[in-house]
C-alpha positions in Angstrom: 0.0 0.0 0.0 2.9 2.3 0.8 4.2 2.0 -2.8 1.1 3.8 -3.8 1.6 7.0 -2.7 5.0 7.2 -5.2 2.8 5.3 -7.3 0.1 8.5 -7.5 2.6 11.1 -8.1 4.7 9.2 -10.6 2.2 8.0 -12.3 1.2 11.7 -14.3 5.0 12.6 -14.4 6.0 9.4 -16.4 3.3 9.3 -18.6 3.6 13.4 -19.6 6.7 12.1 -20.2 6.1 9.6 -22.3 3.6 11.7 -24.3 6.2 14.0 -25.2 8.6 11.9 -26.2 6.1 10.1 -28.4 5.8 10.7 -31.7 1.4 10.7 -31.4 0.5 13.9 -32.9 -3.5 13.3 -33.4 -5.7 14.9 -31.1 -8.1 12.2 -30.4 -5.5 9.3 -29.3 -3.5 12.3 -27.1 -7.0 13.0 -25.5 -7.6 9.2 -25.2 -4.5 8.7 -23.4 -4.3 11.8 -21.1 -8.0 10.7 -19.9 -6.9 7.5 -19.0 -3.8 8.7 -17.1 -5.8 11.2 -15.5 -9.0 8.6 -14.6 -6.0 6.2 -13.2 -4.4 8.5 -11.3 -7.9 10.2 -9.8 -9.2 6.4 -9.0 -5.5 5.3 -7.4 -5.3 9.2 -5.4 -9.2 8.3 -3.9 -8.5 4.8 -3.2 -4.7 5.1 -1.2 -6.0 8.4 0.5 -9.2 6.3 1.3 -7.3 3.4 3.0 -4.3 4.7 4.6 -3.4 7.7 7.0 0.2 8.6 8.1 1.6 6.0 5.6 4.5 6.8 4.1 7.5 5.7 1.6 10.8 7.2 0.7 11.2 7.4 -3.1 15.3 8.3 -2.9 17.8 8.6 0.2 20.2 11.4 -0.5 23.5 13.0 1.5 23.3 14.8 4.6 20.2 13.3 5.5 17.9 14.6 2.7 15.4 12.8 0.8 12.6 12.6 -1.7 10.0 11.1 0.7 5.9 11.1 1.1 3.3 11.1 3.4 -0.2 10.9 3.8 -1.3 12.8 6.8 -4.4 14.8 7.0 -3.2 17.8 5.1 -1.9 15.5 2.0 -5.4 13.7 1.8 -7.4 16.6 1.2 -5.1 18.6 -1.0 -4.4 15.5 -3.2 -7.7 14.4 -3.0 -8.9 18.2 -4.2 -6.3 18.5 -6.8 -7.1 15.2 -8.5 -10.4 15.8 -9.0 -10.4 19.1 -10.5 -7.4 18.1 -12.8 -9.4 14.9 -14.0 -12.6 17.6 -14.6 -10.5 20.2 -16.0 -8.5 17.6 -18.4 -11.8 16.2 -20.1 -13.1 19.8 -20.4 -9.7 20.5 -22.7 -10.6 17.4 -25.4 -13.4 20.2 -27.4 -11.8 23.6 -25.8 -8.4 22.9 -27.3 -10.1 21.7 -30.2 -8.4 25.0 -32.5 -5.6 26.1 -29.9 -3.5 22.9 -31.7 -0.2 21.9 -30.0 -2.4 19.0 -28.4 0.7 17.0 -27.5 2.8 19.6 -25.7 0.0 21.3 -23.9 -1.5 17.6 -22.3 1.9 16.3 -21.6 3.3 19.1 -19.4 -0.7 18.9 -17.7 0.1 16.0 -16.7 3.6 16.1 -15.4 2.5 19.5 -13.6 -0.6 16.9 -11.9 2.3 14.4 -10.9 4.3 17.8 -9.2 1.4 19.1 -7.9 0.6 15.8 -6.3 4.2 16.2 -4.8 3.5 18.9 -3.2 0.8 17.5 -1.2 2.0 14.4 -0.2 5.9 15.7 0.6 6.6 14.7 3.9 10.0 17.5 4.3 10.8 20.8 2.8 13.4 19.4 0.4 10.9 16.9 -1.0 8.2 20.0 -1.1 10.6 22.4 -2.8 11.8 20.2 -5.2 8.0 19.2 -6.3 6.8 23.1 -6.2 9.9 24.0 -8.7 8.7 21.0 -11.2 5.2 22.3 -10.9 6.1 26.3 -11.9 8.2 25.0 -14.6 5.3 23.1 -16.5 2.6 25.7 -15.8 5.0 28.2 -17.3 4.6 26.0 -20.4 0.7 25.8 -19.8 0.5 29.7 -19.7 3.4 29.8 -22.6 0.9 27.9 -25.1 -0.2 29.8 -27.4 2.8 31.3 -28.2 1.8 34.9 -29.2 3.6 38.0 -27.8 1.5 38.7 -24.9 1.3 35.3 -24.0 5.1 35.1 -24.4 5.1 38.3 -22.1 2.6 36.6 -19.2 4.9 33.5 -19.2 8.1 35.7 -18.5 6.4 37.3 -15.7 5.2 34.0 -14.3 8.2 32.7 -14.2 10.5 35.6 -12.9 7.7 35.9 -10.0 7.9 31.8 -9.4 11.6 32.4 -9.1 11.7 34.4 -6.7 9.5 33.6 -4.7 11.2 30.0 -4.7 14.1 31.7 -4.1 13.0 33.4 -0.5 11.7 29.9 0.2 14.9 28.4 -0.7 16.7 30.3 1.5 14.8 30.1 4.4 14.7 26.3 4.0 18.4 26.8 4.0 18.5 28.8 7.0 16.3 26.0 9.1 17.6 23.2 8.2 21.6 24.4 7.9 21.2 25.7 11.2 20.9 23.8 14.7 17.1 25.5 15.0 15.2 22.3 13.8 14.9 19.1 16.0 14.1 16.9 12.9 14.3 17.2 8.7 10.7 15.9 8.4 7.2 17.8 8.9 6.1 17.6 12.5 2.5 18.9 13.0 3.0 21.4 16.0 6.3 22.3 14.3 9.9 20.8 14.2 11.8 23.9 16.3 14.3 22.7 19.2 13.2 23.3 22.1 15.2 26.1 23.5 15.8 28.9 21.1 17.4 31.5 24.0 18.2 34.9 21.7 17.9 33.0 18.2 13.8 33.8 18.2 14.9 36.9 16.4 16.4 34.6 13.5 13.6 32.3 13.4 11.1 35.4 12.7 12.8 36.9 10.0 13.8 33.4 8.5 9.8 32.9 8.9 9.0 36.0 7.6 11.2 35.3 4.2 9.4 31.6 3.8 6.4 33.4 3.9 6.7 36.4 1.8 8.4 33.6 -0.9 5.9 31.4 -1.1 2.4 34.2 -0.8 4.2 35.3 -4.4 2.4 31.9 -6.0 -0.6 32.9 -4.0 -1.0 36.1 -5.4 -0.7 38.1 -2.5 -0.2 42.1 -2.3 2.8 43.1 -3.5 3.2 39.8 -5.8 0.3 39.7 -7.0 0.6 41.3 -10.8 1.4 38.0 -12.4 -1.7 36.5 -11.4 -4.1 39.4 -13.5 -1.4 39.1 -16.1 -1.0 35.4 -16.8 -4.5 34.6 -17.0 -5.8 36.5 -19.6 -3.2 35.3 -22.4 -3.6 31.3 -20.7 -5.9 28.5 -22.3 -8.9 28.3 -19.8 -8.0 24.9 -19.3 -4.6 26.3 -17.8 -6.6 28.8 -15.9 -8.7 26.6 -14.7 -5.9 25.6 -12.6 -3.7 28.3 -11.9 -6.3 29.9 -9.9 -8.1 26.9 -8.5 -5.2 24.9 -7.6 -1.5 25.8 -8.8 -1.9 29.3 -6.7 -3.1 27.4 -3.5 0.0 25.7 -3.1 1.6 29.1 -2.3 -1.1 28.3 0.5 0.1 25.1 1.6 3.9 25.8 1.7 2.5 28.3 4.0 0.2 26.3 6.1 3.4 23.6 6.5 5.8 26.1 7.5 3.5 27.8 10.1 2.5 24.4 11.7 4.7 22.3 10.6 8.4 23.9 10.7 7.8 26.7 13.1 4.4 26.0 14.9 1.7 28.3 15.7 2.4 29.2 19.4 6.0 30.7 18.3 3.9 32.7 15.3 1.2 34.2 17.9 1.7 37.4 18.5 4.8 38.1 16.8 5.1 41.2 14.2 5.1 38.1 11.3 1.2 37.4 12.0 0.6 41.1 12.2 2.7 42.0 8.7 0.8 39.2 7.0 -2.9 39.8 8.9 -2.4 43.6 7.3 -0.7 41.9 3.4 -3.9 40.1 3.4 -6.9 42.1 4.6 -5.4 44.8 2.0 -5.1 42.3 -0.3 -8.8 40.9 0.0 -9.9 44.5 -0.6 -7.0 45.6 -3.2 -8.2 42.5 -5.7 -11.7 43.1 -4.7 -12.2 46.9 -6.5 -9.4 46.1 -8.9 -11.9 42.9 -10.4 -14.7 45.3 -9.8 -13.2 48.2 -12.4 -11.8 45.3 -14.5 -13.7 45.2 -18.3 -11.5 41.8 -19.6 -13.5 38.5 -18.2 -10.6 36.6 -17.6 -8.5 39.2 -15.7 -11.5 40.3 -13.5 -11.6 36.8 -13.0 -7.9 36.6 -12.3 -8.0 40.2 -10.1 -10.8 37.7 -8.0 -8.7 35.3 -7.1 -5.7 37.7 -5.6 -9.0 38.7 -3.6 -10.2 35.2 -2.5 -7.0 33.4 -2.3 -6.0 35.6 0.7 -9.1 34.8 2.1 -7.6 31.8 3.1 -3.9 33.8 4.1 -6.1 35.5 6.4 -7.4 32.4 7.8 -4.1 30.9 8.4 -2.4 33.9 9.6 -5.4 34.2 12.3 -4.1 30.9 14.1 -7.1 30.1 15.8 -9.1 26.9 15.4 -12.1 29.1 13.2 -9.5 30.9 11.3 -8.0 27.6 9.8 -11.1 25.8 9.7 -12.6 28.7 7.7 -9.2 28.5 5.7 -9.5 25.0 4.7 -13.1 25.7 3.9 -12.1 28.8 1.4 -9.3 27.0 -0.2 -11.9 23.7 -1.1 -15.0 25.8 -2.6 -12.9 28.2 -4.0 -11.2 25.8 -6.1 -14.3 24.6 -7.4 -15.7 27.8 -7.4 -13.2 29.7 -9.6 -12.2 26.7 -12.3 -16.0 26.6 -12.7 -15.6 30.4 -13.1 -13.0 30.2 -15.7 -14.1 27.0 -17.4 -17.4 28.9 -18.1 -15.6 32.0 -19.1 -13.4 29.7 -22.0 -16.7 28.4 -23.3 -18.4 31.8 -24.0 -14.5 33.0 -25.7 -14.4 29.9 -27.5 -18.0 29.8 -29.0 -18.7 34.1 -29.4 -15.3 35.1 -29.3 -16.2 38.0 -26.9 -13.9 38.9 -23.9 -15.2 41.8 -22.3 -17.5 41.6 -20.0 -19.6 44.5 -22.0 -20.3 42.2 -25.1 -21.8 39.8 -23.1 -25.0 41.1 -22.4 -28.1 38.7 -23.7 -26.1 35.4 -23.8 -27.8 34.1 -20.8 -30.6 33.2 -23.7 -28.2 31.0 -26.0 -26.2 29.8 -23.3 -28.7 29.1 -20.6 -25.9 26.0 -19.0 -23.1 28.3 -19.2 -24.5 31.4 -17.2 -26.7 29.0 -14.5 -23.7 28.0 -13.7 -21.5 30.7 -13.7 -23.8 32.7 -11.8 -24.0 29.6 -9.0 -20.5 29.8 -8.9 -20.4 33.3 -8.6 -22.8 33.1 -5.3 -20.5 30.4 -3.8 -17.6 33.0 -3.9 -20.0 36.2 -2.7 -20.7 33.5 0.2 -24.5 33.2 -0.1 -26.6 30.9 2.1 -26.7 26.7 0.7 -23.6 27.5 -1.2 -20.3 26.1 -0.1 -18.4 29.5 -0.6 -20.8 30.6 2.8 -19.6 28.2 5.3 -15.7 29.2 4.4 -17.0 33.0 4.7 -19.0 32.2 7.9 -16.0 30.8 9.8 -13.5 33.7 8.7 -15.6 36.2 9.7 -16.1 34.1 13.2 -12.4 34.1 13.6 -12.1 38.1 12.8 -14.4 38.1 15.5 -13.1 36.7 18.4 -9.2 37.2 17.8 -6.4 39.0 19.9 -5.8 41.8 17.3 -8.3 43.9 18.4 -8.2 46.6 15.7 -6.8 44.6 12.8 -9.4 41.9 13.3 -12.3 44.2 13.4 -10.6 45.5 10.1 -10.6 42.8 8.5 -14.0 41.5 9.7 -15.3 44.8 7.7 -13.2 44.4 4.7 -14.4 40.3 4.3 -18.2 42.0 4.4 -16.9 44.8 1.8 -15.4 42.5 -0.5 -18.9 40.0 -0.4 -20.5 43.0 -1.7 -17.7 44.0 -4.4 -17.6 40.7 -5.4 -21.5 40.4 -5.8 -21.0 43.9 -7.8 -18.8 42.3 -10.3 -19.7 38.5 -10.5 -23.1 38.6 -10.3 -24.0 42.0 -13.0 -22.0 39.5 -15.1 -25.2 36.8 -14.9 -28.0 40.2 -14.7 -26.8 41.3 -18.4 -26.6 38.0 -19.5 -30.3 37.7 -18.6 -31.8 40.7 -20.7 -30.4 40.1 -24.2 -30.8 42.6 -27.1 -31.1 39.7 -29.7 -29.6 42.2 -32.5 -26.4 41.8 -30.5 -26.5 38.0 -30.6 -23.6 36.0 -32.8 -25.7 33.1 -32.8 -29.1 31.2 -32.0 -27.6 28.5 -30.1 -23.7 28.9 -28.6 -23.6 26.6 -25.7 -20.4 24.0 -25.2 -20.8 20.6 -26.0 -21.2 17.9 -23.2 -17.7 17.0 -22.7 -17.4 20.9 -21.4 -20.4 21.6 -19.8 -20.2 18.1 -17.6 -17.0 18.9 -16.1 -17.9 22.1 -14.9 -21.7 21.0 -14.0 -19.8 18.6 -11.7 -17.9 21.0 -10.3 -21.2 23.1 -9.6 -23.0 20.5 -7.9 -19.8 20.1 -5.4 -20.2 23.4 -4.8 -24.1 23.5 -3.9 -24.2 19.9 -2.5 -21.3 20.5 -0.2 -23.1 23.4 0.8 -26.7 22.5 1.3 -25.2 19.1 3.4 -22.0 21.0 4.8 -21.1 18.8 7.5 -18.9 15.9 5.5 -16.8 18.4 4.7 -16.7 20.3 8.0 -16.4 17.2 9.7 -12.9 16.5 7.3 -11.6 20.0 7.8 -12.1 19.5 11.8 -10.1 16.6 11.7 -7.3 18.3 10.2 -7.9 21.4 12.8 -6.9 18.4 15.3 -4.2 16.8 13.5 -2.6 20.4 13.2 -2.7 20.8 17.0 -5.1 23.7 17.4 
């Protein structure tokens, strides 16, 4: 069972591998063969994470006691299991969307080797292990965002990378710093954290060392100042690549986060300290920053994209709250967000590929020939404003119970106003969307019928019932998310 786990993160690595090497060129058998890799390694991620808890396996044993190792605690279930499922979704969505964006070969192979890195990431059991994965998985999604291969895209994929880099870089070298130093007890993740004991006049280091590890890896999540790749990449990315960038590739900035905090350094060092107050501000101005910049935004995918700086430090907030509602409600944003937003921008590549319109101003009267497409946009578009029976509420409704009841006083009480602000802003921008979609001018319409064919609309229809049945029956999901509250000592 153990020889599973390598199993579920070699598995997509190999086989993009393989695909690129090949010499298959025709769309249909590269589709064929991605959806089989991806159905594998969805059925084999469900099925281990299922069965085992705290099982682990060491892939390779390297000097100076490093290794590439795995494990499947309660943090790596529910990432893995998240990210599977929405690659699997988002890979049978890109047989008809990539349909005229050609290049089938190159654009599924590197999917799939950024699934295997991505799966890395999760189930990493140490920092060298985590880096190591997180650097595969930039370098393939550059390659995602570089598709097309037009100037601006070209453009977008430089900026990607140069923020990856060094953002990797700050994480690097506070990795360095840890573990070169005396200040860690063991090289593996320890929920609680992994500090020695007594620190004496070295909590100065620690802080700063934190603080860098921290700042590094916010850049993938889009957080205030590192945020202008996100609104830049997007726009000139296949939605399929999209898709995943915002729902998943940008959380991981998340989850190097949430294993440094409780896993490296632990939460009672963090509390207090000027690194939960410099992050607690990056984020509320962050939430509110992405929140009117989405709002003045007239390109769908980059509103979409000026979103997810907005809801992605959500969930920094939660974190950097380091109380039990603030993580739970973290956990809870970082799930229905995911399904959420690649529903959001799986809807938004339909509408470009079938009208060819991009601003959100030509869109007014499609809700009538794409009645699928905007029913489900708009549901997503509640889940993320955090109305009632929609999954994007409970995440919302813990947050807020955290701003609530913290040790911040002022800050907290901030932030508490700018979460209720941004709902509104994010109503204001989401939901007009669906409103002028409704009241069509059918002189404006390029066509009787445009809506995607089933192969696009069942991915994200899926994705949308996630979202509203995890939210009308909340508590299997709340119940998970507890657990991992527990496992993370809080």
């Amino acid at each position: 069972m153990n020889c599973l786990i390598v199993f579920t993160v070699m598995l997509p690595v190999i086989a993009g591998a393989i695909l690129r090497l090949s010499n298959v060129t025709d769309r249909v058998q590269v589709h064929n063969y991605s959806d089989i890799v991806l159905g594998l390694n969805l059925i084999i991620t469900i099925a281990f994470n299922l069965s085992s808890h705290n099982q682990g396996c060491t892939l390779i044993k390297l000097p100076m006691g490093l290794s590439i190792s795995f494990t499947a605690d309660w943090v790596a279930i529910f990432f893995s299991t998240i990210f599977a499922i929405i690659w699997f979704l988002v890979g049978i969505y890109s047989r008809e969307y990539l349909k005229h964006e050609g290049n089938h070969q190159r654009f599924m192979s590197y999917y799939l080797i950024a699934l295997g890195a991505i799966s890395g990431v999760s189930y990493a059991s140490n920092p060298f292990t985590f880096y190591t994965f997180f650097e595969l998985m930039s370098l393939t999604s550059f390659v995602l965002v570089l598709h097309s291969h037009t100037p601006e895209s070209i453009s977008a994929a430089k900026k990607y990378i140069y923020y990856s880099i060094f953002g990797a870089l700050c994480g690097l070298i506070a990795i360095m710093a840890f573990y070169g130093s005396d200040l860690i007890a063991v090289k593996e993740f320890v929920a609680g954290g992994s500090l020695v004991r007594e620190l004496g006049g070295r909590m100065p280091m620690v802080m700063v060392v934190t603080f860098i590890a921290i700042l590094g890896f916010s850049c993938k999540a889009g957080m205030f100042p590192m945020h202008s790749w996100l609104p830049v990449a997007h726009p000139e990315a296949p939605s399929p690549a999209s898709a995943v960038l915002s729902g998943l590739i940008a959380k991981t900035g998340i989850v190097a986060i949430i294993r440094i905090v409780f896993f490296v350094v632990g939460a009672d060092v963090l509390r207090g300290s000027w690194v939960q107050f410099v992050f607690l501000v990056l984020s509320i101005t962050t939430i509110f920053m992405g929140s009117m910049m989405a709002y003045k935004e007239k390109l769908l995918k980059r509103r979409l994209a000026y979103s997810s700086v907005s809801q992605i430090s959500y969930a920094m907030f939660g974190v950097m709250m380091l109380s039990t509602a603030g993580i739970k409600g973290a956990f809870l944003q970082i799930v229905f967000h995911a399904f959420a937003k690649s529903a959001l921008f799986l809807c938004a590549g339909i509408i470009i590929n079938k009208t060819e319109r991009k601003y959100v101003d030509q869109l007014t009267g499609l809700g009538n020939v794409m009645p699928f497409t905007f029913a489900f946009f708009t549901i997503a578009a509640m889940s993320l404003v955090g109305v009632p029976l929609t999954g994007g509420y409970e995440s919302k409704y813990y947050l807020a119970q955290s701003a609530l009841s913290g040790n911040f006083g002022v800050i907290e009480f901030i932030g508490f106003v700018v979460i209720m602000v941004s709902a509104l802003l994010t109503g204001g921008y989401l939901l007009s969307i669906s409103a002028k979609a409704l009241f069509a001018n059918r002189d404006q319409l390029v066509c009787e019928k445009c809506e995607g064919e089933a192969t696009m609309l069942v991915p994200v229809g899926i994705l949308i019932a996630m979202v509203l049945g995890f939210g009308i029956c909340p508590t299997f999901i709340s119940n998970i998310v507890t657990e991992i509250v527990a496992h993370l000592g809080m």
